[in-house]
C-alpha positions as CSV (number, residue, x, y, z in Angstrom):
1,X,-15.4,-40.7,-30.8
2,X,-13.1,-42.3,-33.2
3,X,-12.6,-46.1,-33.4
4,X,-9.1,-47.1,-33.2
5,X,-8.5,-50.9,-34.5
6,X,-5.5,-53.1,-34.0
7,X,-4.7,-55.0,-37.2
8,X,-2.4,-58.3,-39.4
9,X,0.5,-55.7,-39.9
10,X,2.5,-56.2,-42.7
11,X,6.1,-56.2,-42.2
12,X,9.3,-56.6,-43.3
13,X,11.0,-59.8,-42.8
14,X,14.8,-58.6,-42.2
15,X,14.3,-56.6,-39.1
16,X,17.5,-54.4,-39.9
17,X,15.6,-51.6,-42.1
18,X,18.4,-49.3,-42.7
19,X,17.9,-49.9,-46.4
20,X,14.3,-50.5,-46.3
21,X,12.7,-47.7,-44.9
22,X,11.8,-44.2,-46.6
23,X,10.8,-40.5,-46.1
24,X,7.3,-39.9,-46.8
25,X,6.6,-39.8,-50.4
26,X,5.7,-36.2,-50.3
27,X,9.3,-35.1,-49.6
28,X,11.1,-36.8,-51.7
29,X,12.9,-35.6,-54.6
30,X,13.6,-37.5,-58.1
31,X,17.0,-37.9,-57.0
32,X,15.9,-38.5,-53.6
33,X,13.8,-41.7,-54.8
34,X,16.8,-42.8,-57.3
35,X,19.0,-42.8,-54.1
36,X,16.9,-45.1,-52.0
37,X,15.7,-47.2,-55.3
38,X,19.2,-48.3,-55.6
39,X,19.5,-49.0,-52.0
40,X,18.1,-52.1,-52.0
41,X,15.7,-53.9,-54.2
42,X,13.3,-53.9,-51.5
43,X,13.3,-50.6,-50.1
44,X,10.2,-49.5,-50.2
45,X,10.0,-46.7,-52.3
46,X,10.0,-49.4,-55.1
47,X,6.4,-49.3,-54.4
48,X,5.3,-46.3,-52.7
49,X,7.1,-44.0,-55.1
50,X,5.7,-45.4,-58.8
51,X,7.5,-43.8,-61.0
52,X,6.1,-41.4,-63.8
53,X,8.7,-43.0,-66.5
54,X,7.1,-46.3,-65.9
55,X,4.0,-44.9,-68.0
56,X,0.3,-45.5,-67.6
57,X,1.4,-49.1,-65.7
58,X,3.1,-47.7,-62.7
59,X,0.2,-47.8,-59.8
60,X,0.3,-51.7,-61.6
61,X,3.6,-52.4,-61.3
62,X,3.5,-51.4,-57.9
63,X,0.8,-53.7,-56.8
64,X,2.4,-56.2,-58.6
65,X,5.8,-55.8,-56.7
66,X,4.1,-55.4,-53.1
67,X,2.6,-58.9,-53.9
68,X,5.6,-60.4,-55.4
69,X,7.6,-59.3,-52.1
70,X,4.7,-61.0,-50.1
71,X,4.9,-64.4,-52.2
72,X,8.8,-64.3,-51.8
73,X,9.0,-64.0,-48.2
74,X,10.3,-60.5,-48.1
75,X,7.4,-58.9,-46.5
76,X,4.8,-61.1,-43.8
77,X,1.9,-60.4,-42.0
78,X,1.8,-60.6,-38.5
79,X,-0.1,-63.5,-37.1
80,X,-2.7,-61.8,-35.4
81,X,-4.0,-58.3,-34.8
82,X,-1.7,-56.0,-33.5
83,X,-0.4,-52.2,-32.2
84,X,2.8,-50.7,-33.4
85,X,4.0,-48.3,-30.7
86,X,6.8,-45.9,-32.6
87,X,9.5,-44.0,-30.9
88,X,11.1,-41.3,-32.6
89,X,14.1,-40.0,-30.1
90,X,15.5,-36.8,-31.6
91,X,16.7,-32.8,-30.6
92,X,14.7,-30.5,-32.0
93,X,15.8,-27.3,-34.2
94,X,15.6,-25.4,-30.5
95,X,18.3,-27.7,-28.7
96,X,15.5,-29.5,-26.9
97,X,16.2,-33.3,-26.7
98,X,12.3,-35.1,-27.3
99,X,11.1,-38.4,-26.6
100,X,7.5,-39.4,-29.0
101,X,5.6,-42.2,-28.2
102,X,3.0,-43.0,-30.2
103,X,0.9,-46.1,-31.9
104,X,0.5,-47.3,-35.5
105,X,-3.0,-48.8,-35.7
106,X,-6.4,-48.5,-38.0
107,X,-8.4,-45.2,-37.3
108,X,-11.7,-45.0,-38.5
109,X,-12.4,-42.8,-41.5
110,X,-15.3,-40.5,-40.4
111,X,-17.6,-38.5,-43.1
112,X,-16.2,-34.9,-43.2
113,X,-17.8,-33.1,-40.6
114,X,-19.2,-35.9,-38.8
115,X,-16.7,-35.3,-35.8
116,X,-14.0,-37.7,-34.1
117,X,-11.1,-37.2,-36.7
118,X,-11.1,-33.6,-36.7
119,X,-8.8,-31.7,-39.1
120,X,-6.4,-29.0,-37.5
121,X,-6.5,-26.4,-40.7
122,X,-7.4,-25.6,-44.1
123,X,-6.4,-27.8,-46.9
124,X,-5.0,-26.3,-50.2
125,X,-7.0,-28.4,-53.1
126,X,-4.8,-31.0,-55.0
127,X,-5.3,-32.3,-58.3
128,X,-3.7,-35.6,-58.0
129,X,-5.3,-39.0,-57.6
130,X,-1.6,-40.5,-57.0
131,X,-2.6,-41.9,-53.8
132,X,-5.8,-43.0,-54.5
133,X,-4.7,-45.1,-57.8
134,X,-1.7,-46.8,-55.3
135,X,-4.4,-47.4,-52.9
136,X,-6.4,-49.4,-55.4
137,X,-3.6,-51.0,-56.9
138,X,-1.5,-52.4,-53.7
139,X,-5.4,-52.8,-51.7
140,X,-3.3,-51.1,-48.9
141,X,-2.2,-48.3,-46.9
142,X,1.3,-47.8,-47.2
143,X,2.2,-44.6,-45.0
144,X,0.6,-43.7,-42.1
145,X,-1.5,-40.2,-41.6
146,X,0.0,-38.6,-37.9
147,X,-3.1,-38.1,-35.8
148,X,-2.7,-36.5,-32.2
149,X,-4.7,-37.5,-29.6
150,X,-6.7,-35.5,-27.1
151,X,-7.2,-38.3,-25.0
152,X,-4.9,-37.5,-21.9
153,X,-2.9,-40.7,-21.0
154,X,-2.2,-42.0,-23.8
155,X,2.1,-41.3,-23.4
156,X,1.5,-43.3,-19.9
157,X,-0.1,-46.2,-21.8
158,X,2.7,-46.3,-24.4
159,X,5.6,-45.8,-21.5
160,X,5.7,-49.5,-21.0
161,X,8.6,-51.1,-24.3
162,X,6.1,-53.9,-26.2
163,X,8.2,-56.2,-28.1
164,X,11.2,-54.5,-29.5
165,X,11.2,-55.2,-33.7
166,X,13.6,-52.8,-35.0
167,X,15.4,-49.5,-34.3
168,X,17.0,-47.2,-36.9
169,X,18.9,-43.8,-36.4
170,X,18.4,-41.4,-39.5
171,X,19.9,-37.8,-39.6
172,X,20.2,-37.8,-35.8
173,X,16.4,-39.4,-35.4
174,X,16.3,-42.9,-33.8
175,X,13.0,-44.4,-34.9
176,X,12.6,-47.3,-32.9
177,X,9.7,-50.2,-33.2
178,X,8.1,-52.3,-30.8
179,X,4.5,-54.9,-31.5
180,X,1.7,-55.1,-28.6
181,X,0.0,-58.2,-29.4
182,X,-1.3,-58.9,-25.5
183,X,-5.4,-58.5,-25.5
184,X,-5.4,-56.9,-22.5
185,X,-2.9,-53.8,-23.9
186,X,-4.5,-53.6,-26.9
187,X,-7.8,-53.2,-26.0
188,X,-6.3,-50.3,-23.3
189,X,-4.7,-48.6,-25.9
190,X,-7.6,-49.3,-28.2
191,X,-10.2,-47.9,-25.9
192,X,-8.0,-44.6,-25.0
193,X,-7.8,-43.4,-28.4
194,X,-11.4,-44.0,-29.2
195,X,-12.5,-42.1,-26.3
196,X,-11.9,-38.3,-27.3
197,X,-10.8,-36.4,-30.6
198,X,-8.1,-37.0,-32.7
199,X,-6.7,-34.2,-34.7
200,X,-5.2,-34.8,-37.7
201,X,-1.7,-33.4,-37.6
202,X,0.0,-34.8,-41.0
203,X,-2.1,-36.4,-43.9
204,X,-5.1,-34.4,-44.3
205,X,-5.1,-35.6,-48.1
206,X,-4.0,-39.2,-47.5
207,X,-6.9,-38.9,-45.1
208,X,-9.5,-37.4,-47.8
209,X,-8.5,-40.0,-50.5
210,X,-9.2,-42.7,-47.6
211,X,-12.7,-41.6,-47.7
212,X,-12.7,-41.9,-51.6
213,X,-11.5,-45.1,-51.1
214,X,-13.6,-46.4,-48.4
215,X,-16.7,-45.2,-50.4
216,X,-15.7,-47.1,-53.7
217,X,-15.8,-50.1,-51.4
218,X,-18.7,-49.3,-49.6
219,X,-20.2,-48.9,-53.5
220,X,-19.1,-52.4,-54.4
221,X,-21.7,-53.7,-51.7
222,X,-18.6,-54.3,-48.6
223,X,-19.9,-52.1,-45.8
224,X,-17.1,-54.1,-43.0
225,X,-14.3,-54.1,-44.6
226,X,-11.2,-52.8,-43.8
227,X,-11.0,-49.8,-45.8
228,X,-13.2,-48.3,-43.2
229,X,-10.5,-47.2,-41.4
230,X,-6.7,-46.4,-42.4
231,X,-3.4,-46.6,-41.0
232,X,-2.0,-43.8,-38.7
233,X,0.7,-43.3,-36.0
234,X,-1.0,-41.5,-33.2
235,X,0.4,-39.7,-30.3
236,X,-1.5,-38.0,-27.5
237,X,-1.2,-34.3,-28.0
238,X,1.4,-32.8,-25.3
239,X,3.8,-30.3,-25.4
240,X,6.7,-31.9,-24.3
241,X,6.9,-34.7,-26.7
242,X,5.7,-32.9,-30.4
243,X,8.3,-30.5,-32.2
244,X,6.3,-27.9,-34.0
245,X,8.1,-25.7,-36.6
246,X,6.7,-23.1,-39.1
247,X,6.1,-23.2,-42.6
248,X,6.5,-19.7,-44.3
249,X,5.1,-17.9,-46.9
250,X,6.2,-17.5,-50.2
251,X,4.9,-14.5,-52.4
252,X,4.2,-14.3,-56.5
253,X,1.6,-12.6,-58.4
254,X,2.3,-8.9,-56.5
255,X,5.4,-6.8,-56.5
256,X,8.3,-6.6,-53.4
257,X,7.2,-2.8,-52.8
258,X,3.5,-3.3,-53.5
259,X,3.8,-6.7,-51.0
260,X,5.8,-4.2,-48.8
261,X,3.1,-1.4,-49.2
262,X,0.5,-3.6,-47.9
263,X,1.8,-5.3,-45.1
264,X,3.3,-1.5,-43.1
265,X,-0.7,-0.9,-43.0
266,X,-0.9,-3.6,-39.8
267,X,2.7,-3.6,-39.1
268,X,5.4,-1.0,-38.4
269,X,8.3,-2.2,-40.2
270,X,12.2,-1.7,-39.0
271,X,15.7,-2.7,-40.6
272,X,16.2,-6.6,-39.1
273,X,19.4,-7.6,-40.7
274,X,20.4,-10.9,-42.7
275,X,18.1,-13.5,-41.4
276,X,19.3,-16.3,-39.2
277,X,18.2,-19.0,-36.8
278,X,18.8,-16.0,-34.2
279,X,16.0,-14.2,-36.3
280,X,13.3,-16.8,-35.7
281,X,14.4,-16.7,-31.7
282,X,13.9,-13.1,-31.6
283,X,10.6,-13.3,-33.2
284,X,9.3,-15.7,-30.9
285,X,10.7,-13.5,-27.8
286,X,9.3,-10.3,-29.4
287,X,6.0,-11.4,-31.1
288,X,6.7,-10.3,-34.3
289,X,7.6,-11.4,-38.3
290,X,10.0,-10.7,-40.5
291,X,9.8,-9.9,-44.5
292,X,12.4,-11.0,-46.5
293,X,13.3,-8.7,-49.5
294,X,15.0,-9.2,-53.0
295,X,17.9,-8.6,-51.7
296,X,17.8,-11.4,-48.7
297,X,17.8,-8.9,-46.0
298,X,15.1,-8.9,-43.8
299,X,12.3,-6.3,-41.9
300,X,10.7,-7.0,-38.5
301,X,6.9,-7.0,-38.7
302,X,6.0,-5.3,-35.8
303,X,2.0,-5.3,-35.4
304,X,0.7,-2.1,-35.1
305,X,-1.5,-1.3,-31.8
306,X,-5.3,-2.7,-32.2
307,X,-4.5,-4.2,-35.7
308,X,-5.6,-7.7,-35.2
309,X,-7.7,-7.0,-32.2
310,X,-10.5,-8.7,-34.0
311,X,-8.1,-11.8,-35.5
312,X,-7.2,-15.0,-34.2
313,X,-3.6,-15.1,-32.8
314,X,-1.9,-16.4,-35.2
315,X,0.7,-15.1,-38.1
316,X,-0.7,-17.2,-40.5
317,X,-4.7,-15.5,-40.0
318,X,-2.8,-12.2,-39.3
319,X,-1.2,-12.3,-42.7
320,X,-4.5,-13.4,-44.5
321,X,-6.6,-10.6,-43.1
322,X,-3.7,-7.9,-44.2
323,X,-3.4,-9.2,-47.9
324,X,-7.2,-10.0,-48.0
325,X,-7.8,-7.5,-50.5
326,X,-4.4,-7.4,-52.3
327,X,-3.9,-9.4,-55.3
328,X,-1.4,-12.0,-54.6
329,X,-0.4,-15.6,-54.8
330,X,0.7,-16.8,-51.7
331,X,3.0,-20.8,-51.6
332,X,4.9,-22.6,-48.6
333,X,8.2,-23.0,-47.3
334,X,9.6,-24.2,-44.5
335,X,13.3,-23.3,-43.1
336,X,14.9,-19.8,-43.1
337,X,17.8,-20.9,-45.8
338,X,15.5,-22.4,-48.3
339,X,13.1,-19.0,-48.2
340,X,15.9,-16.4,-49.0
341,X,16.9,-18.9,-51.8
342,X,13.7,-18.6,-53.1
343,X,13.6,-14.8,-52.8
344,X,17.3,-13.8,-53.8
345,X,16.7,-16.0,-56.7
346,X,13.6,-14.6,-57.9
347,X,11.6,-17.5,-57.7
348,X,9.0,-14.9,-55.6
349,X,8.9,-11.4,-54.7
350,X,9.3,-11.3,-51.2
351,X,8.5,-13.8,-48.4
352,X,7.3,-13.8,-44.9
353,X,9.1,-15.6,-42.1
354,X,6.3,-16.8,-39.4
355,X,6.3,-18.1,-35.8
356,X,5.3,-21.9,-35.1
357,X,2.0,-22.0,-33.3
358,X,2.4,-23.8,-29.9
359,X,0.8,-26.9,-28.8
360,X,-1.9,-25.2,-26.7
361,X,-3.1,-23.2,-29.8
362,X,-3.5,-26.3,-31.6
363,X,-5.3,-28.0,-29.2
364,X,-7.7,-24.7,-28.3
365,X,-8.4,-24.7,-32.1
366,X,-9.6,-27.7,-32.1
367,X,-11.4,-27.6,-29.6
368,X,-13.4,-24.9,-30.5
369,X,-14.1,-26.5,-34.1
370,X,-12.1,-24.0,-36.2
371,X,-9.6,-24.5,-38.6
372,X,-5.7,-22.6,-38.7
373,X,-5.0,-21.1,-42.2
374,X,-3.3,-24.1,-44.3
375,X,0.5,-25.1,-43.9
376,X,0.3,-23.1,-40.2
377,X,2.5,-26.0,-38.8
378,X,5.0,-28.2,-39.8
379,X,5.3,-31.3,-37.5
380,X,9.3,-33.0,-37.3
381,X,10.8,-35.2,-37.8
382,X,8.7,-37.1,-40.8
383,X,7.5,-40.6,-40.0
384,X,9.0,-43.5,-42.1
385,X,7.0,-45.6,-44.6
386,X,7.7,-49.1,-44.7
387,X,8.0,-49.7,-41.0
388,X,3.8,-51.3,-41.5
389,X,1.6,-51.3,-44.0
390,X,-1.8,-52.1,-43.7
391,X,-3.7,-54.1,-46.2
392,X,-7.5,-52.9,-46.8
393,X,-8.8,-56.4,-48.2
């Protein structure tokens, strides 16, 4: 089982973070990152974000700020080891009003495959070392992975408020942060998460390049160092807290009739109108998908009798097996509007609008050991960097 560590937490001095606080890096646009940049000196895109126009320096200049913010008083450590619990108090796209509870702390980083920190599906290969050359250059973590916990109990141990910090609403999401400092919680909380799996919902790569990481330090002779584990929020996996939404496919490389051709050998396919949020509910109720065409219009995807009798339940592995012999390039997308953009515009051929997989699913994946197809969910809202950071020195 994982171990889950309490830790100095590095925090902002000015508890009102309006201005301070960011999206996760992965989100954000150029003009995103110009907007919070010029929000405030400090907000912390200023390092989390380096910048591609600041040349081969930019990792650098980032460490360099993170300590200059530290030296000035901007950003302080916590005196002692601590939890972060992190409320995030929203409604969800479905009208449902949610309440997460979960806990910012250090969670081991396990060898692939060794068990503990399991992953919840397939991860497209990236390229990029971005993370891994801020990681060396600031010698922290700077936004957290989001693990869920199978460990039931955990929401009962995180009911109780710990020492309220700061609270923010953003786009209708109040993030709201509390310290645990008291032995006795911490070591509850502590020993809760560490005694059964935690699935790694959001950050599989930050994950990966923690275990790059953690291995150049391990290679530099410091086996008990902090870079053994990394920072993540993590909540207990139950299905009235976690908002689960669907990322849908994009398709290039194959033609809309050929795309079309393929897919009406598994599915029967009928005229489903203009898509709409009232499409997504309908394909929840009915168990089906919908194909988006040139022209924005959509078809139900109506699986044929017996054709995924031998694949797992799910419209992402459905999808896979049809187009497994097709040639095809497949990307992600997630909400309705943004797909028919990309389709109308002829950015791809056609597109596929899926269903989000439900909690249980998740949790019966990972329990059996198996991996969904890659982008399969899409967890809301995004957690905010800059609320900790976690040094690994």
């Amino acid at each position: 089982m994982p171990r889950f560590t309490p830790f100095p937490a590095l925090r902002y001095c000015d508890r009102t973070i309006d201005d301070l606080i960011a999206p996760p890096y992965d989100v954000l646009s150029n003009a995103d990152v110009d907007a919070l940049n010029a929000r405030n000196t400090f907000n912390i895109t200023h390092v989390d974000v380096p910048r591609e126009s600041a040349g081969d320096d930019r990792y650098a200049l980032a460490g360099k700020t993170l300590r200059e913010w530290i030296d000035a008083g901007v950003m302080d450590f916590d005196d002692s080891p601590s939890f972060t619990i992190y409320r995030m108090r929203f409604t969800d796209a479905t009208g449902t009003a949610r309440d997460i509870a979960g806990v910012l702390g250090g969670l081991e980083v396990v060898d692939e495959g060794a068990g503990g920190v399991l992953p919840h599906e397939r991860v497209t290969p990236k390229a990029s070392t971005d993370r891994l050359d801020l990681t060396r250059a600031t010698q922290a973590n700077m936004s957290p992975i989001w693990g869920l916990s199978l460990a039931d109990g955990l929401s009962e141990l995180l009911a109780e408020p710990g020492e309220h910090l700061s609270s923010v609403t953003v786009e209708g999401v109040e993030h709201v942060v509390e310290r645990v400092s008291d032995a006795e919680r911490v070591a509850a909380i502590a020993d809760k998460v560490g005694s059964d799996d935690v699935l790694i919902a959001d950050g599989h790569h930050r994950y990966g390049i923690s275990r790059t990481f953690r291995d150049e330090v391990r290679a530099a002779g410091q086996n008990h160092s902090p870079a053994e584990d990394t920072l993540a929020f993590v909540s207990e996996l139950v299905a009235d807290q976690l908002s689960v939404e669907a990322i849908h496919r994009l398709y290039t490389e194959i033609d809309f009739n050929a795309l079309q051709s393929a897919l009406s050998t598994a599915f029967d396919l009928s005229d489903a109108g203009a898509p709409s949020a009232a499409t997504l509910a309908e394909m929840d109720a009915d168990g089906k998908l919908c194909l988006i065409g040139p022209d924005g219009t959509g078809q139900w995807l109506t699986p044929k009798p017996g054709a995924f009798d031998d694949v797992r339940s799910l419209d992402g592995a459905w999808l896979e097996h049809v187009l497994s012999g097709v040639d095809h390039a497949v990307t992600y997308q997630h909400g309705v509007a943004n797909v028919v953009d990309a389709v109308t515009s002829g950015a791809v051929s056609g597109a596929v609008l899926i269903r989000p997989v439900s909690v249980a699913e998740i949790e019966r994946t990972a329990r059996e050991g198996l991996l969904m197809p890659p982008k399969s969910t899409f967890f809301t809202p995004k957690l905010r960097t800059g609320l900790v950071v976690r040094s690994v020195v």
